[in-house]
C-alpha positions in Angstrom: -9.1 -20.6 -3.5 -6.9 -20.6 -6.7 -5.7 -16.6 -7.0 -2.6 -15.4 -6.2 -1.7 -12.6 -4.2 1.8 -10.3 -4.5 2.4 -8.2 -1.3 5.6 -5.7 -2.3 6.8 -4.1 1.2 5.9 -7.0 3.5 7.9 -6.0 6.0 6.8 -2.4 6.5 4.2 -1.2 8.9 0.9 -2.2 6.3 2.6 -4.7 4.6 3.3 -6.8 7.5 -0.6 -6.5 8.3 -1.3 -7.2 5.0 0.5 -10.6 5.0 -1.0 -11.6 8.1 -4.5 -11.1 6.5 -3.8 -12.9 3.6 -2.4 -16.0 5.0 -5.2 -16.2 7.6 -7.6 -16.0 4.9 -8.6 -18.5 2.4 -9.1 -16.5 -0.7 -5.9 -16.5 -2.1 -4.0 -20.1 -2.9 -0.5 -18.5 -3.2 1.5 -15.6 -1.6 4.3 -13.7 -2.9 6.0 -11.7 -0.3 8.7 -9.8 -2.4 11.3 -6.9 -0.4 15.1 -6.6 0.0 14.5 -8.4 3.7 12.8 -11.6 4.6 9.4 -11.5 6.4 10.3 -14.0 8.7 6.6 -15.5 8.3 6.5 -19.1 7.8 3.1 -20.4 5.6 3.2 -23.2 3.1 1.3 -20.7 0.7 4.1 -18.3 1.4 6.9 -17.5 -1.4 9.1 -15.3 -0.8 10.9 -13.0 -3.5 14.3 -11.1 -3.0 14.7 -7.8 -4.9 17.6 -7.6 -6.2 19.6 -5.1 -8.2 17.5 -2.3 -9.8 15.3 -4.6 -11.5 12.4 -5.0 -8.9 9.9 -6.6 -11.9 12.1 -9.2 -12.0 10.0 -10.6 -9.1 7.1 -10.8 -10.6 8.2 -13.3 -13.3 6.5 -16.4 -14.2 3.6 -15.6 -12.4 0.2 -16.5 -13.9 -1.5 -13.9 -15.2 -4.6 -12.1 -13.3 -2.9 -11.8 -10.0 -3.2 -9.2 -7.6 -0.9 -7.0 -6.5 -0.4 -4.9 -2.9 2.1 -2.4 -3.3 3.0 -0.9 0.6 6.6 -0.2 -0.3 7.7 3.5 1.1 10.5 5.3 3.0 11.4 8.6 4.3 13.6 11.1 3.1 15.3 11.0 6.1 16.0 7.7 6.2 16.9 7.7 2.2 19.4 10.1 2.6 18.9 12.1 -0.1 15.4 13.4 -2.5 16.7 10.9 -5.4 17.2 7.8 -3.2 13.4 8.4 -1.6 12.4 9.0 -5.2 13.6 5.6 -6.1 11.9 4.0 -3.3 8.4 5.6 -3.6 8.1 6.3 -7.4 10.4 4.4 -9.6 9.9 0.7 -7.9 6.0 0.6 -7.7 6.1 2.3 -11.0 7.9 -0.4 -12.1 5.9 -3.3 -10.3 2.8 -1.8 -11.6 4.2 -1.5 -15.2 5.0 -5.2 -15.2 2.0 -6.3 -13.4 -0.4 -4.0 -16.2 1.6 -6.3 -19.0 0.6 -9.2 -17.2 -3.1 -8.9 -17.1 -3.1 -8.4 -13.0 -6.8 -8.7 -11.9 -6.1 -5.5 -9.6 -3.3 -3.1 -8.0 -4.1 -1.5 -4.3 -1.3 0.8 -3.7 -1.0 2.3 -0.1 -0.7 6.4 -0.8 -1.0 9.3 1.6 -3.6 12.0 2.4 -2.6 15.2 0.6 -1.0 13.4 -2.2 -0.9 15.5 -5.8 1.4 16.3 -8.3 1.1 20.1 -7.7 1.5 20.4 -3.8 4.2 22.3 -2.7 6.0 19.5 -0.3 8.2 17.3 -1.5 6.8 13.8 0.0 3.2 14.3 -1.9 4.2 15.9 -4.6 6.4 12.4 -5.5 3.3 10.8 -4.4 0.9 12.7 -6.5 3.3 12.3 -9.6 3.5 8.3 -9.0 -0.5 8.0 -8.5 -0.5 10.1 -12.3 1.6 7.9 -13.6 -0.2 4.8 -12.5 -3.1 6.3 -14.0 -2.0 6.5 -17.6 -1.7 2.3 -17.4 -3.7 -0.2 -18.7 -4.6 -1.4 -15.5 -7.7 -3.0 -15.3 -8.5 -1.9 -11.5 -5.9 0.4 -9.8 -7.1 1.0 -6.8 -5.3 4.3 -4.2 -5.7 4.3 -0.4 -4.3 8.0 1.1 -4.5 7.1 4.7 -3.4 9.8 7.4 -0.9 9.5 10.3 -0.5 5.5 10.4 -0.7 3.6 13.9 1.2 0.1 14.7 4.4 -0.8 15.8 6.7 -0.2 13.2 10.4 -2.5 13.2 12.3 0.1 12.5 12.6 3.5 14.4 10.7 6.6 13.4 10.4 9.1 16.5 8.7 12.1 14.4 5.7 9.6 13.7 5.6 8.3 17.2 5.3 11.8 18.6 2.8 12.6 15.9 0.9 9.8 16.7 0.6 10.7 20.4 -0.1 14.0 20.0 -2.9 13.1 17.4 -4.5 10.1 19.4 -6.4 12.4 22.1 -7.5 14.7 19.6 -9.3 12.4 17.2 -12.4 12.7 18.8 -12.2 16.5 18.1 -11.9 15.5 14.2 -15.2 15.7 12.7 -16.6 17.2 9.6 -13.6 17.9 7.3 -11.2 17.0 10.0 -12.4 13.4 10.1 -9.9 12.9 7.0 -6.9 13.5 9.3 -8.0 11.1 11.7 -5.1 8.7 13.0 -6.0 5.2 11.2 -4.4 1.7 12.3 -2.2 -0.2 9.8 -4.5 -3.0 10.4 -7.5 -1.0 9.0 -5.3 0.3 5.7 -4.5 -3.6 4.9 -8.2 -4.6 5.5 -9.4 -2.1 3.3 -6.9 -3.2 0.9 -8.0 -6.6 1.0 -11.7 -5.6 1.0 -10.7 -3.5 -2.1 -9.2 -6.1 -4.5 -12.2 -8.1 -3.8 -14.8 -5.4 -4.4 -13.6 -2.1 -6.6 -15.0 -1.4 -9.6 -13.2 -1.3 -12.5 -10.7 1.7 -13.6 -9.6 3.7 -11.4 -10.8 3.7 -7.2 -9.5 7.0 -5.0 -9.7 6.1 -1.4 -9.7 8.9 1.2 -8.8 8.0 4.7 -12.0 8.6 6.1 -13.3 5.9 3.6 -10.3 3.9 4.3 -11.5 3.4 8.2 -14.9 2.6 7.0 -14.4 0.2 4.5 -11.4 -1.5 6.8 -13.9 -1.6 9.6 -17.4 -2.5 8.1 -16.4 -3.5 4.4 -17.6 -2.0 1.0 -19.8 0.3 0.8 -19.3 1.4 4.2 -18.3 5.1 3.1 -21.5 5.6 1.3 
């Protein structure tokens, strides 16, 4: 052990898998949980980090350079309130993060995306997250790393009935998703943060795309596991 690992959305559906990963694990000497709510996880290794203000970099102050950073922060729009306050959620705080973390010298980023995600598509939701994966880009990152899983399965803390009706109605249908379909397979938090993990510890450097297909492989067998 002896790196450190920075988990931004903790508390959230990946995030919270994430965590649990981490601190089971022995890679990672330190753990930097940092949100707006508590994680309620109790680990020696385990610092927690409030965000506070607009200033969400903040967080990642004093921390020895060459870390790596899990960004699983997201919201709805519906749960925003408005386009702007989703916009602030899902583009301008990882943004930040990542802007910090690329002046620090972090070893790797793994951001969690979505399937469709681009800069050009005609939804609202993708297009931020297309214009936020661009951006990341254009920094001097030396891994970035992108997972775009599809509908996500796990017990969520807070309430979302549209993805728990989604979820249902996709479950029985996966095994009808082959080919080109396979992408919008239903994939398990659980795989998304193993594949993260798996990720920081075995992307090339630059930049890393991860479809969800890929994203159940490599969360299920490892590495490689998509070739």
């Amino acid at each position: 052990m002896g790196e450190t690992a920075v988990v931004a959305g903790g508390t959230g559906l990946v995030g919270r898998e994430l965590l649990n990963l981490l601190l089971a694990g022995e890679r990672y000497a330190n753990v930097i949980a940092i949100g707006r709510r508590p994680t309620g996880l109790s680990d020696p290794r385990l610092e927690e980090r409030a965000m506070e203000g607009g200033q969400p970099e903040q967080c990642l102050e004093g921390i020895p350079g060459g870390y790596d950073l899990f960004i699983a922060t997201g919201t709805t729009i519906k749960k925003a309130g408005t386009r702007e306050a989703f916009r602030r959620v899902d583009y301008e705080l990882p943004l930040r993060l990542a802007e910090m973390a690329a002046s620090q010298g972090a070893g790797a980023l793994v951001i969690v995306s979505s399937i469709g995600a681009s800069p050009d598509s005609r939804y609202f939701y993708l297009r931020v997250k297309g214009e936020l994966e661009r951006q990341l880009e254009k920094l001097s990152l030396r891994r970035l790393i992108v997972l775009r899983p599809s509908q996500l399965l796990g017990k969520r803390q807070e309430r979302r009935p549209g993805e728990k009706w989604a979820a249902a109605l996709a479950k029985p249908l996966s095994g009808l998703m082959v080919g080109k379909l396979a992408r919008y397979r239903p994939i398990h938090a659980a795989t998304v943060a193993s594949a993260m993990l798996e990720a920081a510890k075995r992307a090339p450097e630059g930049v890393t795309v991860v479809e969800s297909e890929q994203i159940a492989a490599i969360g299920s067998h490892g590495w490689g596991a998509d070739e």
